[in-house]
C-alpha positions in Angstrom: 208.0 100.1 244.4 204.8 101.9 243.2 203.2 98.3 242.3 203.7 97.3 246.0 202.6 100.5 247.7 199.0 100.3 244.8 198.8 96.6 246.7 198.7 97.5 250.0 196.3 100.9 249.6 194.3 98.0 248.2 194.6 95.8 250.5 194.2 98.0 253.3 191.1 99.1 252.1 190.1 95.6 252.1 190.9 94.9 255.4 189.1 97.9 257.2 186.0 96.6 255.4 186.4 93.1 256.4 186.3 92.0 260.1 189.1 89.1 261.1 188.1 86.0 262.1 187.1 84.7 265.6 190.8 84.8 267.4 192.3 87.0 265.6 193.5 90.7 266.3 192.7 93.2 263.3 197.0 93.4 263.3 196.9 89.6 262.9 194.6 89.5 260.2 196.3 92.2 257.8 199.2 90.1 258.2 197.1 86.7 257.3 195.8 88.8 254.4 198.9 90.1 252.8 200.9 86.3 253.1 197.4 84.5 251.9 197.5 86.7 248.5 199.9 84.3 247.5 198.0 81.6 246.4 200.3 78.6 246.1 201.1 79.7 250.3 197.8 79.1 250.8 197.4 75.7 249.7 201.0 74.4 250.3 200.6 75.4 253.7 196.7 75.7 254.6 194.9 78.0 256.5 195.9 76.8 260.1 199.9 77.6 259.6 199.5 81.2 258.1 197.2 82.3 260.9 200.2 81.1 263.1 202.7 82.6 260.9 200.7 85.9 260.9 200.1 85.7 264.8 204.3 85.0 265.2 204.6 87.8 263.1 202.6 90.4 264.7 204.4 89.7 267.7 208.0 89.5 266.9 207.5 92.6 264.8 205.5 94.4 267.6 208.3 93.7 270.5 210.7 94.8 268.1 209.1 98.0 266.8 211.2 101.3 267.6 209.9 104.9 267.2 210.4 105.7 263.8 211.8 102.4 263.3 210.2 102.9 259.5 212.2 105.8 259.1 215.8 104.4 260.0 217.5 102.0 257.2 219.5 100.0 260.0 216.0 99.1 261.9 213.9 98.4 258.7 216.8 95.9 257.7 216.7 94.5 260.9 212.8 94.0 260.5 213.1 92.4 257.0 215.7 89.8 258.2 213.1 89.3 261.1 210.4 88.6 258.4 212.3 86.3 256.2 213.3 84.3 258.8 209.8 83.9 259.9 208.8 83.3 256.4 211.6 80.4 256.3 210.3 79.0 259.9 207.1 78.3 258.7 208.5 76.9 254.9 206.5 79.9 252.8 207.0 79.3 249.4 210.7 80.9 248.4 209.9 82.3 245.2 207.9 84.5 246.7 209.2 85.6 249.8 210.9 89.2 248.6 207.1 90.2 247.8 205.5 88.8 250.6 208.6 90.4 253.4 207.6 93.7 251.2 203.8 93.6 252.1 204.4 92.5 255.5 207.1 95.5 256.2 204.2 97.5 254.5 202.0 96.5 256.8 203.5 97.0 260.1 204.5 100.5 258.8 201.2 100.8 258.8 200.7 99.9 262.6 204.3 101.4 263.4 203.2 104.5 265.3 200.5 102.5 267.3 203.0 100.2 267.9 205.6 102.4 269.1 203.3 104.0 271.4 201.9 100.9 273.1 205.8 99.9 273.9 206.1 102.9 275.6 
């Protein structure tokens, strides 16, 4: 949706002028960035269990990243499922998971050409 897509221009933005923390990869921390929006996430779960949630996720989504995988229905369903599951692993809140999968799946289309090309 157009609210989404404003979200993550934003937050991309944001996170080309910040630097991630000590131990994490710049891919890690957009991850961290888009789930820790969610405020509730951030103190139900605390710091420690999103950067490992963001660090699972960047490298489930990485090994499973297909050229043009953004492009084919099929492969972007089969990254979603990936992400909820994830999401459910690590108990982020349900009410808002459909937003968060949405930022994250925006997210690694933004890395999905890199990605694509580092798997080859």
């Amino acid at each position: 949706t157009v609210q989404v897509i404003e979200e993550l221009l934003r937050l991309a933005h944001e996170i080309a002028l910040a630097k991630p923390p000590e131990g994490m990869s710049e891919d890690e921390y957009a991850f961290y960035q888009a789930l820790a929006q969610n405020e509730s996430a951030m103190q139900i779960m605390g710091e420690p269990v999103l950067r490992a949630l963001a660090h699972e996720l960047t490298d489930k989504l990485r090994k499973s990243a297909t050229v043009d995988w953004s492009k084919r229905e099929s492969s972007r369903q089969r990254m979603r499922v990936l992400v909820k599951v994830l999401l459910g692993k690590y108990r982020y809140p349900p009410d808002k998971q459909p937003e968060a999968i949405d930022k994250v799946i925006g997210q690694a289309e933004l890395f999905a050409d890199e990605w694509a090309i580092d798997s080859e």
